[in-house]
Backbone as CSV, one residue per row, in Angstrom:
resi,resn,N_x,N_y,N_z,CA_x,CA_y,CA_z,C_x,C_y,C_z
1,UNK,-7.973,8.335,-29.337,-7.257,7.093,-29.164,-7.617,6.507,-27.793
2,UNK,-8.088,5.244,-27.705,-8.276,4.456,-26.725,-6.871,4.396,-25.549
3,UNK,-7.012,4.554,-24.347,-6.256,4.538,-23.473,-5.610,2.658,-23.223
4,UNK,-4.638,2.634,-22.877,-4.144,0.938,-22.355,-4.153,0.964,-21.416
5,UNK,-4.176,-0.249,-20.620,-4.835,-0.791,-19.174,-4.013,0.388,-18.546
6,UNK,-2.038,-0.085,-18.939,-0.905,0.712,-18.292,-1.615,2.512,-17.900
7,UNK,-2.185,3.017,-19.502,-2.168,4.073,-18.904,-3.514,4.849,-18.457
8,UNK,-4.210,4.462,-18.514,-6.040,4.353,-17.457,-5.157,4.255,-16.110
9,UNK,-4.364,3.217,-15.819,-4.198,2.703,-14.265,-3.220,4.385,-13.800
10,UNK,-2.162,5.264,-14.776,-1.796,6.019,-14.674,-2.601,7.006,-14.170
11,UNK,-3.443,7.362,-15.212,-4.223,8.282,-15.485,-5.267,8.231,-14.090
12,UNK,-5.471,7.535,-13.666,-6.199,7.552,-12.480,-5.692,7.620,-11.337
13,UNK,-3.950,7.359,-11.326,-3.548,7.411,-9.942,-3.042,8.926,-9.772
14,UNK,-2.793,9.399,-11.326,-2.361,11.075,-11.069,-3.786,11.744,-10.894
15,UNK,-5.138,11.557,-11.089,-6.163,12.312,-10.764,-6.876,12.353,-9.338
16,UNK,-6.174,11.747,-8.320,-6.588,11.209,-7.405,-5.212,11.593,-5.903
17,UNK,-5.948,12.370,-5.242,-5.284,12.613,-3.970,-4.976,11.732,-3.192
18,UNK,-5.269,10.905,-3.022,-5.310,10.059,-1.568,-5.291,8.060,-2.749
19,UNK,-4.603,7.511,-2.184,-4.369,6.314,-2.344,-4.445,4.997,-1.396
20,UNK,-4.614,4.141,-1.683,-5.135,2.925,-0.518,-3.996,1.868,-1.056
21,UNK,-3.159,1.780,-1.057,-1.971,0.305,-1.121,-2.297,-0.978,-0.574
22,UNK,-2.838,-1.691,-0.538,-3.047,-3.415,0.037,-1.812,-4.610,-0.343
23,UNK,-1.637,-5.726,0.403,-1.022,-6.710,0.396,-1.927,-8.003,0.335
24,UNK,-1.862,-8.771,-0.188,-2.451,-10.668,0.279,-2.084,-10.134,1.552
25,UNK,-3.153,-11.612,2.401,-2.932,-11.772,3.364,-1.365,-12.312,3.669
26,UNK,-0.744,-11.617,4.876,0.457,-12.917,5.458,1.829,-12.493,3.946
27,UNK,1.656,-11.056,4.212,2.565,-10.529,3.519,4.086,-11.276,3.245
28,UNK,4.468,-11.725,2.440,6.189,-11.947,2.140,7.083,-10.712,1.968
29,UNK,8.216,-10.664,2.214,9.151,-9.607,1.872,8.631,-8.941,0.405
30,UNK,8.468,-9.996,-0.480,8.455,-9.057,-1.922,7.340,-8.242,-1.598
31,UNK,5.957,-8.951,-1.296,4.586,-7.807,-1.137,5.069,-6.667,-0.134
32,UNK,5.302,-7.097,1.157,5.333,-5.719,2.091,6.664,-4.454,1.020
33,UNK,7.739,-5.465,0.364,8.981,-4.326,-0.143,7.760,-3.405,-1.643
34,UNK,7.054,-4.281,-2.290,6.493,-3.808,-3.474,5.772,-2.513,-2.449
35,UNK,4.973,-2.764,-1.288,3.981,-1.971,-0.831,5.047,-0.671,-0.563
36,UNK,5.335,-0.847,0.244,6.278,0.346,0.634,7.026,1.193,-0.202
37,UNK,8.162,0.471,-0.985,8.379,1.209,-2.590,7.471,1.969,-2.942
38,UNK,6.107,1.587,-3.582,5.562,2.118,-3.631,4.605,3.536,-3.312
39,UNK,4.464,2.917,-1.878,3.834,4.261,-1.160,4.974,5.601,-1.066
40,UNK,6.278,5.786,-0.882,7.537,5.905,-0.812,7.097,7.111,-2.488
41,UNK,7.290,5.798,-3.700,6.741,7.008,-4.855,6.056,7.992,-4.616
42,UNK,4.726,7.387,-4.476,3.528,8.373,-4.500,3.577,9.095,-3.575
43,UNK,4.618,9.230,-2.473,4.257,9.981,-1.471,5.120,11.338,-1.998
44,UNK,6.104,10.570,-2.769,7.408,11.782,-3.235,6.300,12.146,-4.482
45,UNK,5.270,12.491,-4.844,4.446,12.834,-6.083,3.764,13.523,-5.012
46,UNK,3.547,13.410,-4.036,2.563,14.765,-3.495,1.082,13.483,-3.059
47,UNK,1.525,12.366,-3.008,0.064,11.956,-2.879,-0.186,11.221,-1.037
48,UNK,-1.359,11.354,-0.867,-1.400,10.828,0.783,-1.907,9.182,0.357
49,UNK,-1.236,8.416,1.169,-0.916,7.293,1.171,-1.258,6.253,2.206
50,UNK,-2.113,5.272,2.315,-2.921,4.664,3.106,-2.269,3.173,3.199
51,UNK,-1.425,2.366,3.867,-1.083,1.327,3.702,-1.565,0.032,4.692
52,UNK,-2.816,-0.656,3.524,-3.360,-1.163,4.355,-3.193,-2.379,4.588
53,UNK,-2.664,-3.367,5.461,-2.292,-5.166,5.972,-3.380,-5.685,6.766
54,UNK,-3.582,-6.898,6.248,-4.448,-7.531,7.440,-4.413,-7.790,8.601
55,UNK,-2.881,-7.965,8.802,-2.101,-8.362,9.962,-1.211,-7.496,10.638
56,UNK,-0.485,-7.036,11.843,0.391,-6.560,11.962,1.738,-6.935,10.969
57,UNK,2.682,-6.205,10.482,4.040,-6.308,9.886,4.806,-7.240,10.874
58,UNK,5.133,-8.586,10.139,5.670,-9.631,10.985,6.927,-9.190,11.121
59,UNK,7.068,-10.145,12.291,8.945,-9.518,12.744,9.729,-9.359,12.738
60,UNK,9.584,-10.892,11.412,10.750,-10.780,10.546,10.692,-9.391,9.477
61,UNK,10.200,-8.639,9.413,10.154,-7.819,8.399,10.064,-5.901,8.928
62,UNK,10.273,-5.629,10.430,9.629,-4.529,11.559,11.282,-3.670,10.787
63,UNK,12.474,-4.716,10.360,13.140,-3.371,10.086,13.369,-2.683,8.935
64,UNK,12.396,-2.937,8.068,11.966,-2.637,6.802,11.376,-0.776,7.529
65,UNK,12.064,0.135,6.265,11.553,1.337,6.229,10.356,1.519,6.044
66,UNK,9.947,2.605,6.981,8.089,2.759,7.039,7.424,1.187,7.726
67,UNK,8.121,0.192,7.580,7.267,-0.539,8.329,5.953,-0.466,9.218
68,UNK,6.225,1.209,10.335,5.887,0.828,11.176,4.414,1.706,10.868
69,UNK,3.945,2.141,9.735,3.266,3.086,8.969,2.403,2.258,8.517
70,UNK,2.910,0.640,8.236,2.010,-0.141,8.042,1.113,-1.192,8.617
71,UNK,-0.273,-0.720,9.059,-0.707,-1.771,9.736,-2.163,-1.649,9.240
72,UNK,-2.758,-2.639,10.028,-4.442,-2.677,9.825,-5.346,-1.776,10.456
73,UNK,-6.118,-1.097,9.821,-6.804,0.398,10.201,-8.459,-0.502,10.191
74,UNK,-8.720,-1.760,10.140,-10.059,-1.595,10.467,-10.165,-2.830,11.056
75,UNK,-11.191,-3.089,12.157,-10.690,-4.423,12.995,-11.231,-5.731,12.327
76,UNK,-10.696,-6.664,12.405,-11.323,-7.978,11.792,-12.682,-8.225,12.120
77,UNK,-13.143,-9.289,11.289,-14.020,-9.845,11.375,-14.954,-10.350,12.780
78,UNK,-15.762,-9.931,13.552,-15.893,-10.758,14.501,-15.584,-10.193,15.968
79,UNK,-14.880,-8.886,15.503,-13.972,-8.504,16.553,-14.818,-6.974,16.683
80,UNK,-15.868,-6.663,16.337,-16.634,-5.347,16.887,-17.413,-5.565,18.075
């Protein structure tokens, strides 16, 4: 039986140690809350968890849990 998108996207996040989470640029509450929720799961599943933003976590948003877990790990454009 052919797998559905739902469970391929499963099936690949349980075969897989390490995870990479992203946002759009210029995160809103819902993206940074979806990101974090998230990482939050997978982290309670045993998985290591990479949460990656383009931007620093704006200020309106620093007292959001794990916030501070989330930032940009590779430097922009222009900026090496």
């Amino acid at each position: 039986m052919m797998n559905t998108p739902d469970q391929a996207v499963l099936e690949a996040v349980k075969s897989k140690g390490h995870i990479l989470l992203a946002t759009h640029f210029n995160p809103d509450g819902d993206a940074l809350g979806s990101l974090l929720g998230l990482a939050e799961i997978l982290e309670g599943t045993g998985k290591k968890v990479l949460r990656y933003l383009e931007e620093p976590v704006s200020h309106l948003y620093v007292f959001s849990p794990d916030a501070a877990r989330s930032r940009p790990i590779w430097p922009r454009s222009g900026s090496l």
